[in-house]
VOGU-711648 format. One record per atom (N, C-alpha, C): residue number from 1; residue in one letter; atom name; x, y, z. Coordinates in pm, 1 decimal, padded with zeros to 6 digits. Layout:
% VOGU-711648
[NUM, a, CA, [X, Y, Z]]
...
This chain:
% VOGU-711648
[1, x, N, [04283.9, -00910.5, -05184.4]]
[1, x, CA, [04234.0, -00841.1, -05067.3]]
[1, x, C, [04081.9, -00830.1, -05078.9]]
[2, x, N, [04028.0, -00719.0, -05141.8]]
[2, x, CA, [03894.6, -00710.1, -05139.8]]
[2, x, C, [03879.6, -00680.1, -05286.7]]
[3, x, N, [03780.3, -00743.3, -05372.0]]
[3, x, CA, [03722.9, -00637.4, -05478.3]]
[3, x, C, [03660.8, -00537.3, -05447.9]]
[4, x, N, [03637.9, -00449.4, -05597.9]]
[4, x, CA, [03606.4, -00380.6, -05572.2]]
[4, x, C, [03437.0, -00371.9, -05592.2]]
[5, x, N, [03409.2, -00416.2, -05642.6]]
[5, x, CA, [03249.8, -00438.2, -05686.3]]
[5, x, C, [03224.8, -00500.1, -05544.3]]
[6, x, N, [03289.2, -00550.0, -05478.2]]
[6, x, CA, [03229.8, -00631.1, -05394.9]]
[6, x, C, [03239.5, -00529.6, -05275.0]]
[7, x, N, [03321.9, -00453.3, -05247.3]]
[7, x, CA, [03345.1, -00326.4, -05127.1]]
[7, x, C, [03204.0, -00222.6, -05199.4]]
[8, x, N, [03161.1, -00206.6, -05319.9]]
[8, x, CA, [03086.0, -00124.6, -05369.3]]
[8, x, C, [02951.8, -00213.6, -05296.0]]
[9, x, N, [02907.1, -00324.7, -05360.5]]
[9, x, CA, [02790.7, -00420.8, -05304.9]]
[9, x, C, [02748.0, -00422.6, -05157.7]]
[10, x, N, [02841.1, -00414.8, -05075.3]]
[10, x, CA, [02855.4, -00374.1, -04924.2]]
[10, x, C, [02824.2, -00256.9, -04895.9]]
[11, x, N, [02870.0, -00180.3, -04952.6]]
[11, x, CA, [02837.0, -00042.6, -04921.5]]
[11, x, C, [02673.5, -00022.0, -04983.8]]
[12, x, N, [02631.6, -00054.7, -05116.0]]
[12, x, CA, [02503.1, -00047.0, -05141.7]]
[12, x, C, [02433.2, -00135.9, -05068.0]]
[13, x, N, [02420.1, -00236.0, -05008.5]]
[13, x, CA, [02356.7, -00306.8, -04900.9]]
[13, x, C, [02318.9, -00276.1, -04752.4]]
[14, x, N, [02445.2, -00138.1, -04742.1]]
[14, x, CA, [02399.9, -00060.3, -04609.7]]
[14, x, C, [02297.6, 00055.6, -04643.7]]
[15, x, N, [02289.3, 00092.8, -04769.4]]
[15, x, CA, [02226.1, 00181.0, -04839.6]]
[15, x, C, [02273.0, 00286.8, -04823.4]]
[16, x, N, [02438.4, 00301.2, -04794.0]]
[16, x, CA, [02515.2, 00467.1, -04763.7]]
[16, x, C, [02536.8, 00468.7, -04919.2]]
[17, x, N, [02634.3, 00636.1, -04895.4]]
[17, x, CA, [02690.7, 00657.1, -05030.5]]
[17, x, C, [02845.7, 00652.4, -04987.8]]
[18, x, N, [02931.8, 00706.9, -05095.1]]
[18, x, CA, [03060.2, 00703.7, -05040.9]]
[18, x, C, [03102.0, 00823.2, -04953.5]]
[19, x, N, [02997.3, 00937.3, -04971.8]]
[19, x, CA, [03044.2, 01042.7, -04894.2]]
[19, x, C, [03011.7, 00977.2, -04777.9]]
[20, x, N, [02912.6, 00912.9, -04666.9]]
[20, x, CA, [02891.5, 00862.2, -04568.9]]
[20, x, C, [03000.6, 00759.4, -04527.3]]
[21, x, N, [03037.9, 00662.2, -04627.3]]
[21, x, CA, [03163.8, 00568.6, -04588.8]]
[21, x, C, [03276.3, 00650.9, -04590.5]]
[22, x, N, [03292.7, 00733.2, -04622.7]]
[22, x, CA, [03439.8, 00845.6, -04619.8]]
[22, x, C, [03428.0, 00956.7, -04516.8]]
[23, x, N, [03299.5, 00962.1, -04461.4]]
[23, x, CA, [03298.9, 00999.2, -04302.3]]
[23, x, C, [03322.3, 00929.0, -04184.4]]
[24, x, N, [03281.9, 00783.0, -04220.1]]
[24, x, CA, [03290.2, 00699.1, -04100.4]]
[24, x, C, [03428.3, 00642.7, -04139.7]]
[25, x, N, [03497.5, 00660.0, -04233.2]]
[25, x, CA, [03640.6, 00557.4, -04208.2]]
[25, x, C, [03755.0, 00676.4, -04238.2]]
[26, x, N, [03724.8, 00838.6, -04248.7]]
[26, x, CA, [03847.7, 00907.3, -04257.1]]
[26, x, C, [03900.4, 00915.6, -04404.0]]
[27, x, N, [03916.7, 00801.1, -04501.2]]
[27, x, CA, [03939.0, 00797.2, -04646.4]]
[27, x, C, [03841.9, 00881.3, -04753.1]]
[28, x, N, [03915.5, 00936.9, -04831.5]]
[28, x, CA, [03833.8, 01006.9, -04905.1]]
[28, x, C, [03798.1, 00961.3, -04988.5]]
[29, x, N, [03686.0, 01038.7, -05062.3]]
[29, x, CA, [03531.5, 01019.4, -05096.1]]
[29, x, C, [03604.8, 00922.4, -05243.1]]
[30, x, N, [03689.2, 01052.1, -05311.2]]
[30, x, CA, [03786.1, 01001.4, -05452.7]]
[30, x, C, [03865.4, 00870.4, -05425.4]]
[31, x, N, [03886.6, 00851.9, -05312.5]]
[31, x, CA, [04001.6, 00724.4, -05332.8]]
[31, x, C, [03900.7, 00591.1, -05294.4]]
[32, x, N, [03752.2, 00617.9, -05203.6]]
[32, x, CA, [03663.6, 00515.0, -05250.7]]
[32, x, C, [03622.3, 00486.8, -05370.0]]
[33, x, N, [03595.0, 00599.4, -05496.2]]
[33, x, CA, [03561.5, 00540.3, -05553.0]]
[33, x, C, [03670.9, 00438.4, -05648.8]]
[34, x, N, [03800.6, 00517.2, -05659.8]]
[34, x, CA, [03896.8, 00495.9, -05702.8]]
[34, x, C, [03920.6, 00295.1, -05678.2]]
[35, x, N, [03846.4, 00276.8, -05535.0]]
[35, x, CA, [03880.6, 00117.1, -05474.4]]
[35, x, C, [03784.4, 00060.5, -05579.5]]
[36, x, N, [03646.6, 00128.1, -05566.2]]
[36, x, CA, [03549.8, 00070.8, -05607.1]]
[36, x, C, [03547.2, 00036.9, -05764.9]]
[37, x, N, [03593.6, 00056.5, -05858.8]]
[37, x, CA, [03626.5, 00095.7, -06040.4]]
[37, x, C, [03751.2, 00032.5, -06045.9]]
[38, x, N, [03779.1, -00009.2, -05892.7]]
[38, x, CA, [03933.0, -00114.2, -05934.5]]
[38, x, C, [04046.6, -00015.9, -05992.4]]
[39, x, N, [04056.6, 00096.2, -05971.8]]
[39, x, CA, [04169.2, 00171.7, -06037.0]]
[39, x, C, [04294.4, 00188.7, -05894.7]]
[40, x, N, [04262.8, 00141.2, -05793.3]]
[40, x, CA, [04345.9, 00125.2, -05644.7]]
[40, x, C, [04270.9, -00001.0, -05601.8]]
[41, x, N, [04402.7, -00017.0, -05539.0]]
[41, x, CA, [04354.5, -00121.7, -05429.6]]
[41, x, C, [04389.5, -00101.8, -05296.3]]
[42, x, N, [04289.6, -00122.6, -05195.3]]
[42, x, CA, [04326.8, -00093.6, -05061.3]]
[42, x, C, [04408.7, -00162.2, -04986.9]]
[43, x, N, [04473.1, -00093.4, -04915.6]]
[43, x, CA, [04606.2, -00123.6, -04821.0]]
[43, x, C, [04537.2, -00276.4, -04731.8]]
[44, x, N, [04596.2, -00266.7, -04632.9]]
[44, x, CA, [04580.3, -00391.5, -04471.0]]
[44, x, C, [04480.5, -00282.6, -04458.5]]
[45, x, N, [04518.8, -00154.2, -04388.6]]
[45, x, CA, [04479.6, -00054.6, -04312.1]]
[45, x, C, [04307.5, -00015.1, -04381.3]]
[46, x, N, [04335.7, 00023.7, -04473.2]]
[46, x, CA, [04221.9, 00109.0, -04527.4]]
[46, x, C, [04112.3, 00020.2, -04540.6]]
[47, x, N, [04139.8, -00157.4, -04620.0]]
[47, x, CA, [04093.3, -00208.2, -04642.9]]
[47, x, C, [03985.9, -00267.4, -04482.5]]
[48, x, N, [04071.4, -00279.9, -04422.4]]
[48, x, CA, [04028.6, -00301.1, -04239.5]]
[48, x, C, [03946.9, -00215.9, -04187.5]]
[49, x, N, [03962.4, -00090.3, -04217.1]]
[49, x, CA, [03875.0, 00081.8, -04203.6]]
[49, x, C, [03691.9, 00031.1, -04255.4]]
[50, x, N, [03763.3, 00026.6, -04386.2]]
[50, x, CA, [03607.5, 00008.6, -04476.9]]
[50, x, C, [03537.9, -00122.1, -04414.5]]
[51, x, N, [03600.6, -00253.4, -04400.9]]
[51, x, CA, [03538.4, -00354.7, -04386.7]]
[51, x, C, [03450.3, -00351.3, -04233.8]]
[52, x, N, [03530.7, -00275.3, -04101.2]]
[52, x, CA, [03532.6, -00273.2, -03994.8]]
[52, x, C, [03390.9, -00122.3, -03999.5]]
[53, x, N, [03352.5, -00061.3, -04100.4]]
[53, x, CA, [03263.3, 00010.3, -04101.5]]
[53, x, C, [03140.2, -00006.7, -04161.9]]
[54, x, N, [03159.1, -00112.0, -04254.4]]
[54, x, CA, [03038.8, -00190.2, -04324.8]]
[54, x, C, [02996.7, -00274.5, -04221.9]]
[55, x, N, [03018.1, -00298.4, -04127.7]]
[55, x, CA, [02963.1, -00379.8, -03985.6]]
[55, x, C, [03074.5, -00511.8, -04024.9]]
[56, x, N, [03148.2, -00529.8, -04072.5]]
[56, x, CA, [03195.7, -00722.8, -04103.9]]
[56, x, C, [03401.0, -00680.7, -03990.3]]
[57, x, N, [03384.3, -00791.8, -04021.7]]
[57, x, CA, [03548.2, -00817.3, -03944.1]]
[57, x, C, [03640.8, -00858.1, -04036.8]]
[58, x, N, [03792.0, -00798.3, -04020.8]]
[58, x, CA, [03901.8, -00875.6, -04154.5]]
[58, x, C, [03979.1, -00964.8, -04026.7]]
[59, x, N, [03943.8, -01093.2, -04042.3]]
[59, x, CA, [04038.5, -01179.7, -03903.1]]
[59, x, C, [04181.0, -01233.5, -04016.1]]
[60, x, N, [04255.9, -01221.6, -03960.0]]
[60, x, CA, [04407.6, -01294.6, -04032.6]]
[60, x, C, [04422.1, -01434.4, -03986.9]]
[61, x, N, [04383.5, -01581.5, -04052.0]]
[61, x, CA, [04443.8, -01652.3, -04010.9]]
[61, x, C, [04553.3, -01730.5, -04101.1]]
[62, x, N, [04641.5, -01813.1, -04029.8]]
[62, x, CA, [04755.3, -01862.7, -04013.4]]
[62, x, C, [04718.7, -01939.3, -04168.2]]
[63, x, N, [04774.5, -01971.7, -04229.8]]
[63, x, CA, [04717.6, -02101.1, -04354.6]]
[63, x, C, [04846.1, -02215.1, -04306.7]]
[64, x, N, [04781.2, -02336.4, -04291.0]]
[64, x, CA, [04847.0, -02452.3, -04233.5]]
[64, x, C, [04965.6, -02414.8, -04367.8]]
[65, x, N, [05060.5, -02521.5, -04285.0]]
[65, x, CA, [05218.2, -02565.7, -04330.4]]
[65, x, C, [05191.8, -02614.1, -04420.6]]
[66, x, N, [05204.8, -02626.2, -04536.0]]
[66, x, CA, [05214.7, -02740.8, -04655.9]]
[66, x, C, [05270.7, -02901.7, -04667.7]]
[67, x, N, [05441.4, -02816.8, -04584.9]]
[67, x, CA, [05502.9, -02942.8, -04510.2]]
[67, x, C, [05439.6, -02998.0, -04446.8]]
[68, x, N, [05416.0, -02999.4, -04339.6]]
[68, x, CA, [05340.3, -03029.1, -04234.1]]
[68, x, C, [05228.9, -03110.4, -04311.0]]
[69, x, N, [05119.8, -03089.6, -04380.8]]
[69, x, CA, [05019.6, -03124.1, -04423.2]]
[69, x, C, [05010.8, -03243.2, -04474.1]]
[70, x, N, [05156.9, -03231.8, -04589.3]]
[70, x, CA, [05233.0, -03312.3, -04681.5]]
[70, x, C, [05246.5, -03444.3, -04572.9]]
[71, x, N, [05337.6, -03404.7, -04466.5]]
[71, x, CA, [05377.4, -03524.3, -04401.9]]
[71, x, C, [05255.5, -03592.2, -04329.8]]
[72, x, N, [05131.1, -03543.2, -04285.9]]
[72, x, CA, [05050.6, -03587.5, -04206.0]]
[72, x, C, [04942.1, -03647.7, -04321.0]]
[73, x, N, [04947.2, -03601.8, -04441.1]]
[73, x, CA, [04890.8, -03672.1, -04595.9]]
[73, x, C, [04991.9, -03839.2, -04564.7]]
[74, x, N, [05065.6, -03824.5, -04608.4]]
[74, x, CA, [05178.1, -03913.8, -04642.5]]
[74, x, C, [05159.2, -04045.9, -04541.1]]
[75, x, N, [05150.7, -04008.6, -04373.5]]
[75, x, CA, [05158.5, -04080.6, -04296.9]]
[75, x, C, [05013.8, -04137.8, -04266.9]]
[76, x, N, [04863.2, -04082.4, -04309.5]]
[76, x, CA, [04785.2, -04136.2, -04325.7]]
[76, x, C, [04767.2, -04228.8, -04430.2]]
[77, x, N, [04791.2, -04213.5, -04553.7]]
[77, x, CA, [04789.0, -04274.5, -04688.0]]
[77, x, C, [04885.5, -04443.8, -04643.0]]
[78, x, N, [05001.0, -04410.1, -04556.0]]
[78, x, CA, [05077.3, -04499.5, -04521.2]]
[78, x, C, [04940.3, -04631.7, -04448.5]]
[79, x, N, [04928.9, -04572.3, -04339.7]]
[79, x, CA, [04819.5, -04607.7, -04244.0]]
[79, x, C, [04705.9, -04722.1, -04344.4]]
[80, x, N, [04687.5, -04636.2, -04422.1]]
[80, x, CA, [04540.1, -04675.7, -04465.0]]
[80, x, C, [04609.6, -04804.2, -04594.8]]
[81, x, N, [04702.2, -04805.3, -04586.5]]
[81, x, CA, [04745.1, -04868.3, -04704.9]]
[81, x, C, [04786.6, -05021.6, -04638.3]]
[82, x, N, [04839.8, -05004.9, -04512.1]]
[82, x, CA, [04851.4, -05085.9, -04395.8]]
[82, x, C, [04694.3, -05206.7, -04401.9]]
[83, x, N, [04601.0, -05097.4, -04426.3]]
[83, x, CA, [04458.4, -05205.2, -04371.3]]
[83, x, C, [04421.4, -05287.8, -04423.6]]
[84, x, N, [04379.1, -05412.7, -04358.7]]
[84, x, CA, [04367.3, -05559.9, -04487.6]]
[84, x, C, [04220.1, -05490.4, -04589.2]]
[85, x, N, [04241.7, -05553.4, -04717.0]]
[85, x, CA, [04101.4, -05502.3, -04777.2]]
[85, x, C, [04027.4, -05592.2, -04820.5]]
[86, x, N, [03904.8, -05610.7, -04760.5]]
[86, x, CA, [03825.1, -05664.2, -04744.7]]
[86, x, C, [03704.4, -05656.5, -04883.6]]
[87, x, N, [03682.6, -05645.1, -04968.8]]
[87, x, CA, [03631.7, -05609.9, -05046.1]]
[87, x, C, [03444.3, -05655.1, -05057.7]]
[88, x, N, [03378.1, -05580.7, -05021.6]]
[88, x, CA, [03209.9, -05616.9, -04994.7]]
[88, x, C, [03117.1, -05640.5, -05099.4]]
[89, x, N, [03048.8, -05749.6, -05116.4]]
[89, x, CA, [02946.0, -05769.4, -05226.4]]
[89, x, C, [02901.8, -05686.8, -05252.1]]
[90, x, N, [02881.2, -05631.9, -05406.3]]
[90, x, CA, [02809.1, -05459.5, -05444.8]]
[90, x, C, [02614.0, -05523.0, -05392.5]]
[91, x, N, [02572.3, -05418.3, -05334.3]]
[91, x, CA, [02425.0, -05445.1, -05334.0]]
[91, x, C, [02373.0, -05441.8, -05460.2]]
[92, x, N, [02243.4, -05508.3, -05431.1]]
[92, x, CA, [02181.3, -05516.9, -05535.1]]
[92, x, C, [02049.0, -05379.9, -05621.2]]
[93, x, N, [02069.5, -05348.9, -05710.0]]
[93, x, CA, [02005.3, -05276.2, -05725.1]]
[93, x, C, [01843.9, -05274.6, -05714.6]]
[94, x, N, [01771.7, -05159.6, -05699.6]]
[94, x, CA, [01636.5, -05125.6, -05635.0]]
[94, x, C, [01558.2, -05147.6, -05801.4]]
[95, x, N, [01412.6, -05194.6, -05776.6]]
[95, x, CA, [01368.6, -05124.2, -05940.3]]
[95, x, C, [01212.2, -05108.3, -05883.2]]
């Protein structure tokens, strides 16, 4: 999800403290630091709170099919294996 040094780095880059990030996101002051020393880790929610208050966005995307990937690997490799090979004189080197 997030480190915690790295939720700490964010927060020192806005130049707040945690009492200020535990005003603007509702979470308390102890369970920031608790994220921050890595002794918790933040939820979807909390983690979304903090990120969405440090000014940044948490977007969820999809991670392609593997299958899918696999087969569209497979059917290119096919393709390319198909092509006559032509093999080109190496240039000559510069001096």
């Amino acid at each position: 999800m997030i480190d915690g040094s790295t939720l700490r780095d964010l927060r020192l880059q806005r130049g707040w403290t945690q009492s200020q990030l535990s005003e603007l996101t509702g979470i308390p002051t102890s369970v920031l630091s608790a994220y921050e020393r890595c002794r918790r880790v933040p939820g979807l929610d909390a983690a979304s709170r903090i990120i969405e208050a440090l000014g940044y966005r948490l977007d969820l995307v999809p991670l392609p099919d593997p299958v899918a990937c696999g087969r569209t690997l497979e059917q290119v490799l096919t393709l390319a294996e198909a092509l006559p090979f032509r093999p080109r004189p190496l240039a000559k080197a510069r001096r």
